[in-house]
N, C-alpha and C positions, 0 to 999 in steps of 0.2 A: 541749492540742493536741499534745502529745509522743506521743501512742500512734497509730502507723502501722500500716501491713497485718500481719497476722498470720502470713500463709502466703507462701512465697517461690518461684516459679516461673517453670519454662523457658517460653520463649517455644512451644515445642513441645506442655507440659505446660496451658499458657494456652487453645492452641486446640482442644486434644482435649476439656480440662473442659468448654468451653462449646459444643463438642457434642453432650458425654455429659447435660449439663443437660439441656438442651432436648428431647431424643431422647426423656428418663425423663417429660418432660412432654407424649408422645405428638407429638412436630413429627419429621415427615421430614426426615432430611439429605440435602439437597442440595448437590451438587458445588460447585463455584466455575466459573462460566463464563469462557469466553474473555476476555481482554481488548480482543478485537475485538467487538463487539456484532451479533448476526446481525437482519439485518431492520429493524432501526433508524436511520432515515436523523438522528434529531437529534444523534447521537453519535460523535465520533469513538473514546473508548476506553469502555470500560464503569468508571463513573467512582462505583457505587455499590452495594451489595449486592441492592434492587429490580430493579434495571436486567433484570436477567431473568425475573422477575416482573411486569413495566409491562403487556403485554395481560392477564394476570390482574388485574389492579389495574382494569384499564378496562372488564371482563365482556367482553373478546372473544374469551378463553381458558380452560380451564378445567386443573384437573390432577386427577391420581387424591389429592389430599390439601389440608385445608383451612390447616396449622398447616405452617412450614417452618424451618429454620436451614440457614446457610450460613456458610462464610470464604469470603470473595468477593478476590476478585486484582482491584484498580482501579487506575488511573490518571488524576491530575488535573495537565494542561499543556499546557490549550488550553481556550478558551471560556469560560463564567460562572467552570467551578472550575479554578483556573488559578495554583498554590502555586511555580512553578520558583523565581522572584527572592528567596521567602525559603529556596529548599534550599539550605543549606550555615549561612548566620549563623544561620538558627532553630534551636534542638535539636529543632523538632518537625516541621518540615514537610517534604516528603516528596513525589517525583513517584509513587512505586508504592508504595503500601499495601495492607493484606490488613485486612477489615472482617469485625467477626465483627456477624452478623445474625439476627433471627429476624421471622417475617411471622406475619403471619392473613391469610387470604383469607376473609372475610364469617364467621367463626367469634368468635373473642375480639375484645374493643378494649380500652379505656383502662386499664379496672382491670385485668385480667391483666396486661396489657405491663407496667405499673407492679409490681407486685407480682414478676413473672417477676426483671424490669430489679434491684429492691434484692435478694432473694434470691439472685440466683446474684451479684452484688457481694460483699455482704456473708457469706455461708455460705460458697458456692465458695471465692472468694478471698479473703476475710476481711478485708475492707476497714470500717476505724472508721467508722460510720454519722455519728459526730460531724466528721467531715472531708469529708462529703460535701453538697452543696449543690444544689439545685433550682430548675429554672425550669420555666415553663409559659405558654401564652399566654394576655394580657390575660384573653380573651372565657373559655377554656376554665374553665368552673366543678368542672365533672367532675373534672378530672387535680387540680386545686390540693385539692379535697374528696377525693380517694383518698392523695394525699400526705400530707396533715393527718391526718384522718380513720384514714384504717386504715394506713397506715405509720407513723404517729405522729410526722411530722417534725415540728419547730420550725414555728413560722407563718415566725418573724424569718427561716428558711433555706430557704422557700417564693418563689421570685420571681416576681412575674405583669410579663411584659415583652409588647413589641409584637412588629410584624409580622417587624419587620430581624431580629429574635433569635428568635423562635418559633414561626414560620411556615416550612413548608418546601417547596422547589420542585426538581424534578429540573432542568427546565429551563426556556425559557419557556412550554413546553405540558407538558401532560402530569398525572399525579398530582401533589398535594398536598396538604396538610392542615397542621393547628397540632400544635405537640412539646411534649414537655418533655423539658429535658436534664439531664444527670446530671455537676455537674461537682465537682472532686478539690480540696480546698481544701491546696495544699503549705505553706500557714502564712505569717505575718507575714514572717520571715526569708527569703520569695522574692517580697515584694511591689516591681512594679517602676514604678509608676504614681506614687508616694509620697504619692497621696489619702489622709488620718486617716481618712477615711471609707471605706476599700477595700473594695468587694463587687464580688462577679457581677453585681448591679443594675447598677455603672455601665457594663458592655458599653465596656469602654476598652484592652482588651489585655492588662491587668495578666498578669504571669506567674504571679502567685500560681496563679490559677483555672484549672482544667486541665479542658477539655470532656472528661468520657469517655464517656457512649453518650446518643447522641441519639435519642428516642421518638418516632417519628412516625404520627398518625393518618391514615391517610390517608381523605378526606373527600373528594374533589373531584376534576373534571378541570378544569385550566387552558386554558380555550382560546384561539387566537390574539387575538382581538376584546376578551380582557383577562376575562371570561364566567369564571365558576366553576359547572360542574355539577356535584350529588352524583353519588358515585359508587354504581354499583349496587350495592353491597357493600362498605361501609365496611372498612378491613381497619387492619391495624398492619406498621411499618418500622420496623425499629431498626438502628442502624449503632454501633459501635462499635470504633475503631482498635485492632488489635493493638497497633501500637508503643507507645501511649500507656501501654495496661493495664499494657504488659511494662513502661514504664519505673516507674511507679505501682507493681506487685507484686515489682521485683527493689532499689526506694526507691534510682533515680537520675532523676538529675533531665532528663535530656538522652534521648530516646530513641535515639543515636548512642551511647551507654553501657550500651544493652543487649546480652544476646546474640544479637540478630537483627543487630547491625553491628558489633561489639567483634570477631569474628574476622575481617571484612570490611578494616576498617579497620588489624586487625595483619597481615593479607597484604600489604595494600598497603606496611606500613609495611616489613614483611621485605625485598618485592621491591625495595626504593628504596634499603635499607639506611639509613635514619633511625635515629636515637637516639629516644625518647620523648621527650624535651624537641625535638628539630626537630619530630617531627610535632607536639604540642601547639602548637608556634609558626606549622604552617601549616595548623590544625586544618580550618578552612573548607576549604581544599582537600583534605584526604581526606572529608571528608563526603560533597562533590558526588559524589568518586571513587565513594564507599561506594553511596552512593543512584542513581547515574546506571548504574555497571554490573549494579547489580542490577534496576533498571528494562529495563535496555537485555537482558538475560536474559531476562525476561522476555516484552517485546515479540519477540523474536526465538523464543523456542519457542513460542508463538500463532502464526507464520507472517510476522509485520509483518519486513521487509526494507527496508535504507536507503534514500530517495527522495525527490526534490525535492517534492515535493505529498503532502498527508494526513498518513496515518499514516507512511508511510516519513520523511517531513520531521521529524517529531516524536523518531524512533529516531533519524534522523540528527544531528538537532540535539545529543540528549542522547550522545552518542558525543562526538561531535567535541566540546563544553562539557568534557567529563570530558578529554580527550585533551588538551583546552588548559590544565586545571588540573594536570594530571598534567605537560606541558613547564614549569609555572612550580614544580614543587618537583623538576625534574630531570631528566623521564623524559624521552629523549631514542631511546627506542625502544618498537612496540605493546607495551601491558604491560597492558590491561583483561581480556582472555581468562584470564591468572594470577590476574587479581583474581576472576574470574566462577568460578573453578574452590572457593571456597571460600564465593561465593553457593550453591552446588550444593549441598555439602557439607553446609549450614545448614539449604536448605529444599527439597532432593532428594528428601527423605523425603514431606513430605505431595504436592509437589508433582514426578509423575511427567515432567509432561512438560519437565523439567530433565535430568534423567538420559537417558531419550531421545532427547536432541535434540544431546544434549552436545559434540560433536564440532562441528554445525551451528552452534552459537552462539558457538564460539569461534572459527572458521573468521569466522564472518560479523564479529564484532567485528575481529579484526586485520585483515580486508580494509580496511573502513573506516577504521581508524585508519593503516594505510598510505597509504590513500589518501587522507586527511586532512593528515597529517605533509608526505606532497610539495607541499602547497599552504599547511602553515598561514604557514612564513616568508616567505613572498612575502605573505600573508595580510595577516600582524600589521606587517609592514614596512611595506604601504601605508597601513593603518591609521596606522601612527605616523605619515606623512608629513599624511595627511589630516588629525590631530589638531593637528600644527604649524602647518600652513597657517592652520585655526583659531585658533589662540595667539597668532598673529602678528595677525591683523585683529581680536582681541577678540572672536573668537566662540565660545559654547561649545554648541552643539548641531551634531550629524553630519547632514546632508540626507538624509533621505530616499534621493536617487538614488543618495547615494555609497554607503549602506548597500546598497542593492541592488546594487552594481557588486562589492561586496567579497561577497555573498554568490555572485552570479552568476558573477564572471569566480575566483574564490581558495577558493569554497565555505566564507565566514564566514559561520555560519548567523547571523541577527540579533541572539539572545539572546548569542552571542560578542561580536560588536561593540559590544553591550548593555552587557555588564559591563568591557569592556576601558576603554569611555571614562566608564562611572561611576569603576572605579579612577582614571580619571583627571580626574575633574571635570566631564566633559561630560555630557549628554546626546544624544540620536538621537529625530530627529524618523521615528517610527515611524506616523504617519499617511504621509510621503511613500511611506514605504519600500513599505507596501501599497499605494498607489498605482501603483508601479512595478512591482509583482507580479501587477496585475489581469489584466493581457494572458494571463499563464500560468496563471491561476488558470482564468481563461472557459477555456482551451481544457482546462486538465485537468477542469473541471468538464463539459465536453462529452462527455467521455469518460465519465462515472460514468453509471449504470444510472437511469433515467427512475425519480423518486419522484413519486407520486400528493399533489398538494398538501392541505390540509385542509379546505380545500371539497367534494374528491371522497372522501375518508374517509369524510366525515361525510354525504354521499349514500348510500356504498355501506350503512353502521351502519344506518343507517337503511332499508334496502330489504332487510339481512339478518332484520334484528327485526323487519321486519313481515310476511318469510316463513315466521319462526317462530313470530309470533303466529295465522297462517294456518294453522298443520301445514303447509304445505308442505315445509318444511326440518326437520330435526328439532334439539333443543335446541344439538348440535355445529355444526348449519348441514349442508352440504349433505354427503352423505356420498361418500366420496373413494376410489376403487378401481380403480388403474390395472393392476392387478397378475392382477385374475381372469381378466380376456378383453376384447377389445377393440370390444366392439357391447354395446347395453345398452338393453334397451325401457325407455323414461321416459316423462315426460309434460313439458311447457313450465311451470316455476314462476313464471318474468320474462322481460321484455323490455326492450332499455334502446335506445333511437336517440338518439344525441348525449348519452348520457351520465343521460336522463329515464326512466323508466318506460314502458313502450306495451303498449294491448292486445293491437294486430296492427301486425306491419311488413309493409311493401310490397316487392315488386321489387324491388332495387339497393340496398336499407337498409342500411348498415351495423348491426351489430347487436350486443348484448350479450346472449348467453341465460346464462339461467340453469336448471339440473335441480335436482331434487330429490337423486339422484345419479348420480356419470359418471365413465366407464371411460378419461378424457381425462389422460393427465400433466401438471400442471403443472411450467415447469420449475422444475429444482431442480438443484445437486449439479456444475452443468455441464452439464446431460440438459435441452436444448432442449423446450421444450412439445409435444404433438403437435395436430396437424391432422387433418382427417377432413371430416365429415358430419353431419347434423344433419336428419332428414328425417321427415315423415309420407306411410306410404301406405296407400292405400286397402286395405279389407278382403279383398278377392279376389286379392289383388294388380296388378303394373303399377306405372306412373310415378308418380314421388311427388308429392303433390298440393301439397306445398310443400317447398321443400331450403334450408336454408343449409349454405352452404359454408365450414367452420371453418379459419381463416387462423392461430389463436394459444389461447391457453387461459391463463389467468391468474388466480391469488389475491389481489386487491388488499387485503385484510383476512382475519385468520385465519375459520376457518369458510364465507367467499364464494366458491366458484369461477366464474367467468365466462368463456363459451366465446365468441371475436370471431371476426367472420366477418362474408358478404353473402348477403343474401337472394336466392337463384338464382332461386327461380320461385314464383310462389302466393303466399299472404298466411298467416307462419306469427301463432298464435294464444294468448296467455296459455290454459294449462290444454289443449291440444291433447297428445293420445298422438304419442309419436314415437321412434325410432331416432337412440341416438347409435354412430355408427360412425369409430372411428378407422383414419386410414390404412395399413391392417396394412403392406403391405410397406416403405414408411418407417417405422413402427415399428418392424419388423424389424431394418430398415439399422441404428438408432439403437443397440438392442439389442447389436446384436454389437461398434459402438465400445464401449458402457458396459464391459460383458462384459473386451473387449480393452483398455480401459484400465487396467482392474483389470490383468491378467496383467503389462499396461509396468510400471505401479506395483513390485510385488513384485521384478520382475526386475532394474529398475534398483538397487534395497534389495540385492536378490542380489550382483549382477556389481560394485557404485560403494560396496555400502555404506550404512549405516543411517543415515547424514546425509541418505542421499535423503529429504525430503519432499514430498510435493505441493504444490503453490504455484499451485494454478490449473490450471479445465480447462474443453474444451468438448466436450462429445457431444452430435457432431449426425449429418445420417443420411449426410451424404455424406465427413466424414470426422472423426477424431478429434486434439485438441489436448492435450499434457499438460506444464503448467512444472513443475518440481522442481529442490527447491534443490539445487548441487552449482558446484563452482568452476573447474570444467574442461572444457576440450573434446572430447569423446567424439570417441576415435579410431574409423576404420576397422573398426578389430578390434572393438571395442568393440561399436558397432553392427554389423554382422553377427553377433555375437555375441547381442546382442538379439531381433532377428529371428528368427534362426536357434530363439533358447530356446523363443521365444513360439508360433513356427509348428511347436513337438515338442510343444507343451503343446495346442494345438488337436487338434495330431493323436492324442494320449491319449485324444479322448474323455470327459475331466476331467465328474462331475456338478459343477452348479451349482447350490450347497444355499441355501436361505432360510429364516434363523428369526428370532423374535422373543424376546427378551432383555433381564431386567434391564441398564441399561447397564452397572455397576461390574464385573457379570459379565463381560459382553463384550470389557471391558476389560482383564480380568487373563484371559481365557482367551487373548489375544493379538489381538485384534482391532483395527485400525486405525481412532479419531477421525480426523477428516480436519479440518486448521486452516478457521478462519470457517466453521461447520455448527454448528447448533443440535440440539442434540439431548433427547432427552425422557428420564424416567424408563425406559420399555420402548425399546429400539431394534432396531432392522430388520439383521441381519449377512447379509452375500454371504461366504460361504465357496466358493472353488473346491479339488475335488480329493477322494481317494478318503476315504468316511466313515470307515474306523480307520486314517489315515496324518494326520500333520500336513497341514494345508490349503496349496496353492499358496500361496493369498492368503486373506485374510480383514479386511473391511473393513466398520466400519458406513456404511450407505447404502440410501437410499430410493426408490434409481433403478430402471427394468426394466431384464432382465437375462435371455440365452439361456441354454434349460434344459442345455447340455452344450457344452462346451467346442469341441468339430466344428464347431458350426451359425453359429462366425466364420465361415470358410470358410479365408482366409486375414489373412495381416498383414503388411504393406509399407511401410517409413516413407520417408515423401515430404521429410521437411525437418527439418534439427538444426541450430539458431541459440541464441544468448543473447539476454534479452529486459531483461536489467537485472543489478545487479550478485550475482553467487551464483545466480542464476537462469538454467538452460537451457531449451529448450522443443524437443518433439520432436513432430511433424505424424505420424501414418498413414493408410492407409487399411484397410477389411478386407471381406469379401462379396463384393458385387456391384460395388460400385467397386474394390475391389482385384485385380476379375477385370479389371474395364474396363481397369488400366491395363496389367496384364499384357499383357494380350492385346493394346495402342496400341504396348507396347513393343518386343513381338516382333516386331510390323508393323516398329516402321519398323526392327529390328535385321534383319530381312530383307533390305526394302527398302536400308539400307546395306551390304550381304553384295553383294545384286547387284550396286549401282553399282563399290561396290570389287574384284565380282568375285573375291570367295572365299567360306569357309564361316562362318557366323553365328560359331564360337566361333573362327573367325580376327578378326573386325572387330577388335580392339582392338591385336592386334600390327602388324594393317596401317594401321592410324590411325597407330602410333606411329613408323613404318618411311616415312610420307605427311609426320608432324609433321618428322621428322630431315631429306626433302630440303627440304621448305619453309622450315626455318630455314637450311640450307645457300644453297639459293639464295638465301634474303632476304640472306646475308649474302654472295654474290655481288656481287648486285645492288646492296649499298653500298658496295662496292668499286667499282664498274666507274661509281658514281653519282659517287664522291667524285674518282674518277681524272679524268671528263667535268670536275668540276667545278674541278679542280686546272688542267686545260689553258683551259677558260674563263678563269679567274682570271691564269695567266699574259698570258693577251693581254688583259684588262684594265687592268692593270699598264701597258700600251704607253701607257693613255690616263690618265694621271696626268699633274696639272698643277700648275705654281707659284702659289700665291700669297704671293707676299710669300716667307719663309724656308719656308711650310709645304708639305709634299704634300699633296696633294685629290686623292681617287678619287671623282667621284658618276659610277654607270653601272648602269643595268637588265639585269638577269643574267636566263638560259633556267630557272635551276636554281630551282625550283618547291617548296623546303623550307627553313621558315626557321631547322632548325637548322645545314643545308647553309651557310644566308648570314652565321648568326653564324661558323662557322669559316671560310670565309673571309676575315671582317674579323679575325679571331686570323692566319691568314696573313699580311695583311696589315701588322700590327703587329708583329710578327716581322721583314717584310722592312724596313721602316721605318725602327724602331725608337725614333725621336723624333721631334717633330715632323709630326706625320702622323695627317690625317682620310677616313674613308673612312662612303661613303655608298653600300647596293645598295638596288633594288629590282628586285621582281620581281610576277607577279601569282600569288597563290595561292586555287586555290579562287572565282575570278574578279572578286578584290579587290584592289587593291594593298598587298601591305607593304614595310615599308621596315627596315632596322638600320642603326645607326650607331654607329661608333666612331673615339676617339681617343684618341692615345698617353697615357701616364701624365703627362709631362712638361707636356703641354698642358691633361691637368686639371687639375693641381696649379694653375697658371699662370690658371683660371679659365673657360676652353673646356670645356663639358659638352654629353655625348653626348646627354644628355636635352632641350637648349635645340633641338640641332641638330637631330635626328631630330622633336621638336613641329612647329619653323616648314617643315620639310621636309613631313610629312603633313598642314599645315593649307589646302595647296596641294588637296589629293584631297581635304578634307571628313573629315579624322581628325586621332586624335590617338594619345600615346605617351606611356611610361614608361622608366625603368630607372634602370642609374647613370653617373654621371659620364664613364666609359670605355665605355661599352656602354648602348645603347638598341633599342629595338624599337617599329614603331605601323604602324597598318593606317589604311584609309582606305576612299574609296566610288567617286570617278571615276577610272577607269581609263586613259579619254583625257588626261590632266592629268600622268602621272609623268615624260613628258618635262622640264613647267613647276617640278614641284615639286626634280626633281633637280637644277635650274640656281639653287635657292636657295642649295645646300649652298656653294659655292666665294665664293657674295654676301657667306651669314653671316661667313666663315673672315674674308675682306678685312674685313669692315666691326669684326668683330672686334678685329681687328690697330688700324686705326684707334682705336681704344678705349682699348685698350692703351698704344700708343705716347701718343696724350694726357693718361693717368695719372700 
């Protein structure tokens, strides 16, 4: 057992081999997808190297290659796969890993992947076949017969286990199938179970046994009902962790010891100024540090931005966790952005969209943790009280609601609270806490984009496969071409009313058609669906002999597109000839937002800077919406500056080129991925701008788009707000709406010219020359209001009464503002000076209120403004607030302030009486 891996390699030099393997074994390399998952409502992060393979896996997709490798960017912390509470004590677990992978789609199974799987181990990386050990499930005879058989393993280091160990599920629906895994036997001297008997068989944790690539056959779809259907094409899933391999080929035992965190982890320790003996004594907290800011890097160049719900919740969490263990070893100022700056450094290289974004992600991490920092002491303070309170009655678990008050009113995400009061012995009842969450949960789940449940899936699957068993559809399903022209002779392939199949709909039907293929956009990209028509006419022409009228256009499953609409006239027919026509001139409209979004895009990158990134859009026909991250608020200058660039680049004339492109190309020739977009091996680029000069713009995207840069017309932005934290959003209009507004605005700049009685480009000096006397007189007329109210006041004053040693003023005043009547009662206090209550009312607004006040002397003494001015307004049907010296309350009967006023001098007496019995 002393002879370990042969070959010693970078983490760098790990993932290139085991794409160079694969590649020589005819497998496409494929990118690494988003860590947001496009189109996949079961997931919040892409949480496994499949994940973007899943409609392949289910025949509802297809690709130009049957054999694939990937390094996939996951994320596991949240849902079944859900590793935080061991990141930092475990050396191996981990929120963001990088999975090296290889698939089949219906080409190779068991015995390749087997064979693939020890080969590139063992060769590649030269790992002792005698340290390597095997599992396989129960049932699968196959895999344990290729193991044995032609790899020659040991039977005794063959394991046949069950379902919990060798069976594998994405999620509760979806592919799966039985594995066998591959795991790294570190020897007796790391066994931590202290079984005589210590194997992989006992599935007990032991540390010895180290899972390195798990083989997955994929066999099945999981369906909800519990149901396992084969899949159309059995295929293979392998996953296997970087960090593991790296720690495994560089023989440490911690993968926080490798070089994927060992520079991470010396930053951190540089910026803190630790000796190596502190940091090893507060090793658990740079771990978190290590693995949370490189997580949190990540999520943020994918697009994810801090947020109480979803995925922002998730980034949020891990920032502020990191930010809290980063103030318990001293950092007492944002310090993740320094640490994120040598995540780059590391893994920049394969992974562009680090460097890219680099300015953005460090911007976005110190905002948060600023804005963390100002809440965590008041955070953890309450917490401390909350955990005392508990100490004191014998209780060790956090309620529920408290957790939720601490994350809501101090923003302690759970998982803080979580660890704050294991350190300290409690527990948190995290049933209540989600209890207390639900309210916000429904309304942000209100908000999220309508998902088709798995009863309508498995309708639609079903009604595509049987128009392809038809010919009707061909083997891609219906063919999709928004891009040629916008009318298109078909024929009727389906019909759906309520969601069923029909031969003919009737009049008024709502309806689901289906073509064989159609000129119709689905939306995509921000680019709203289009709308149009849907008609048969007769041969000679004339009136259509049946019309629907298309309200929406939709893909509920890849290959399906379905045109929603009502049946305007006639009885349309399965297999009937017909004209799909889209509504050209809202296309149009649509066109020239897509067009003119592109140009903001670029521009904003121009004028703010390459942090700008898209964060969200919508193009629709009547105006265009574009967020992009950035941290400021765009001056004046700014925007007219925009404007101004956008409406010189329309008027160039600019062509607007469309090709089709390997994507890697696309990508190194400067072409713009846009965050959450799925994209394919060939992708669709919009270049604007002259063909031998750099391009304006240049963006992958599958939206339509006007052929030259004129035919926006114009560009007008209506509205520049923030929409969340790092996030701006800027509104325009362009075309035909952008003439609309023009043309509304000169109207009424006219019609303001006349009434003011000058020239259109005087209205604004004489606004300003209108503003100057109106603030003049207003502030006239609070003089001549306050001087009325000063000579009121004196004759007031005549009507002051004794009670007992006290002055009593209660009298109903003309002066009609109640901050008029609180300065009054300050006069009054003033002339007083001790000993002295005063009571106005007046009716405002056709109500009565009242103020009341008394001297300092007489609160202290136990006379409150607030007791008097209550029993005063309970007279009129109200009531009051304030303090001690000063109160205010309104009320409803207005006949009554006589009655209510003759309480004030009652209380005063009856007071006194009180007093003096003391």
């Amino acid at each position: 057992m002393e002879k370990r891996n042969t070959v010693r390699m970078s983490a760098a030099q790990i993932r290139q081999a085991f794409l160079d393997f694969f590649a020589a074994r005819g497998h496409t390399i494929v990118p690494s997808s988003s860590l947001v998952p496009v189109g996949d409502p079961t997931l919040l992060f892409t949480n496994a190297g499949m994940n973007q393979f899943k409609n392949v896996f289910l025949g509802l997709e297809t690709r130009p290659y049957k054999r694939a490798a990937s390094v996939q960017k996951c994320m596991r912390v949240s849902g079944k796969h859900n590793d935080l509470e061991n990141v930092g004590p475990s050396p191996r677990h981990h929120t963001f890993f990088e999975m090296l992978g290889n698939f089949s789609f219906g080409d190779y199974f068991k015995r390749e992947a087997i064979h693939y799987a020890f080969e590139c181990l063992t060769q590649v990386y030269g790992l002792d076949p005698e340290r390597l050990v095997f599992t396989v499930h129960q049932e699968d005879d196959e895999a344990y017969r290729v193991w044995v058989e032609e790899i020659g393993a040991p039977r005794e280091r063959v394991f046949r286990m069950g379902d919990k160990t060798n069976f594998w599920m994405m999620g509760d629906t979806g592919p799966c199938g039985p594995t066998s895994e591959i795991h790294y036997d570190w020897g007796p001297e790391h066994c931590t179970c202290g079984d005589p008997n210590c194997s992989v068989a006992l599935d007990n944790g032991c540390d010895r046994w180290l899972e390195l690539w798990n083989l997955v056959f994929m066999q099945f779809d999981q369906k909800a009902d519990g149901t396992r259907v084969p899949l159309p094409r059995p295929g293979v899933d392998t996953g296997m962790g970087l960090e593991r391999l790296a720690a495994v080929l560089q023989g440490v035992f911690s993968n926080y010891e490798t070089d994927l965190f060992v520079p991470i982890i010396e930053r951190t320790r540089e910026i803190r100024g630790h000796t190596r003996a502190e940091m090893e004594a507060n090793i658990v907290a740079y771990r978190v540090i290590a693995d949370h800011t490189r997580a949190a890097a990540f999520l943020i160049a994918d697009g994810v931005l801090p947020g109480n719900v979803g995925r922002g919740y998730v980034l949020r969490m891990i920032i502020r966790r990191a930010a809290r263990f980063g103030r318990k070893i001293g950092f007492e100022e944002p310090f993740m952005a320094r640490v994120a700056e040598a995540v780059i450094e590391i893994m920049g290289g394969h992974y562009r969209e680090l460097v890219d974004r680099r300015e953005h992600i460090f911007r976005t991490l110190t905002q948060e943790e600023e804005r963390f920092l100002r809440t965590l002491d008041l955070g953890l303070s309450r917490l401390e009280e909350v955990l005392q309170e508990l100490a004191t009655r014998g209780a060790r678990v956090v309620p529920g609601e408290e957790a939720f008050r601490l994350y809501d009113s101090y923003g302690l995400p759970l998982e803080i609270t979580r660890d704050v009061a294991r350190e300290r012995g409690f527990a948190v009842d995290e049933l209540g806490f989600q209890q207390a969450m639900a309210q916000q949960r429904e309304r942000a789940r209100a908000t999220e984009r309508f998902e088709l449940d798995t009863e309508q899936l498995a309708r639609y699957r079903r009604l595509l496969a049987s128009l392809q068993d038809k010919g009707l559809v061909g083997d891609q399903g219906v063919e999709y071409d928004p891009y040629s022209g916008t009318e298109r002779e078909t024929t009727v392939a389906a019909l759906l009313v309520n969601g069923e199949p029909v031969q003919v709909a009737r009049p008024g039907d709502r309806v689901e058609v289906v073509l064989p293929a159609t000129c119709f956009y689905v939306e995509s990209g921000g680019q709203v669906s289009d709308t149009g028509h849907i008609a048969r006419y007769p041969e000679g022409g004339g009136d259509p002999l049946w019309e629907i009228e298309v309200e929406d256009t939709r893909q509920p499953i890849p290959g399906l597109i379905v045109h929603i609409g009502r049946v305007k006239s006639g009885h349309p027919r399965v297999g009937d000839p017909a004209w799909a026509v889209v509504d050209f001139e809202r296309r149009w409209d649509i066109m020239r937002n897509h067009t003119a979004t592109h140009l903001l895009h670029a521009e904003l990158r121009s004028l703010l800077g390459t942090h700008v990134v898209q964060a969200g859009s919508l193009v629709a026909p009547d105006r265009l919406r574009f967020d992009f991250t950035h941290g400021a608020i765009l001056s004046q200058d700014e925007l007219d500056a925009i404007v101004y660039d956008i409406n010189e680049a329309i008027l160039m004339d600019y062509p607007v080129n469309v090709s089709y492109e390997p994507y890697q190309q696309a990508i190194a020739s400067g072409a713009m991925a846009l965050f959450g977009e799925k994209y394919g091996e060939i992708v669709r680029v919009v270049r604007i701008g002259w063909p031998d000069e750099p391009p304006i713009s240049a963006e992958l995207c599958g939206g339509t788009h006007v052929y030259n840069t004129s035919q926006i017309g114009a560009f007008v932005v209506t509205y520049e707000g923030g929409v969340g934290s790092g996030v701006r959003r800027l509104e325009a209009v362009t075309g035909r709406e952008a003439v609309r507004l023009i043309q509304d605005r000169m109207r009424r700049l006219s019609h303001a010219a006349t009434y003011l009685e000058v020239r259109p480009e005087e209205v604004d000096r004489k606004v300003l020359d209108l503003l100057d006397r109106i603030q003049s007189l207003e502030k006239e007329l609070a003089r001549l209001r306050r001087e009325v109210a000063r000579q009121e006041f004196e004759a007031l004053m005549k009507r002051v009464e004794r009670v007992g040693d006290i002055q009593v003023l209660a009298a109903e005043s003309r002066v009609g503002d109640i901050e008029q009547l609180r300065e009054m009662t300050d006069w009054f206090r003033e002339r007083v000076r001790t000993n002295g209550v005063i009571v106005l009312a007046s009716v405002i607004g056709g109500r009565p209120s009242f103020v009341a006040a008394v001297t300092p002397d007489l609160a202290e003494r136990g006379l409150d403004a607030v007791r008097v001015v209550r029993a005063v307004a309970q007279v009129v049907g109200g009531s009051g607030g304030g303090r001690p010296t000063l109160a205010q309350a309104g009320g409803r009967d207005v006949s009554k302030i006589g009655e209510a006023l003759h309480q004030a001098p009652c209380l005063v007496s009856e007071w006194l009486k009180r007093s003096a019995a003391s």
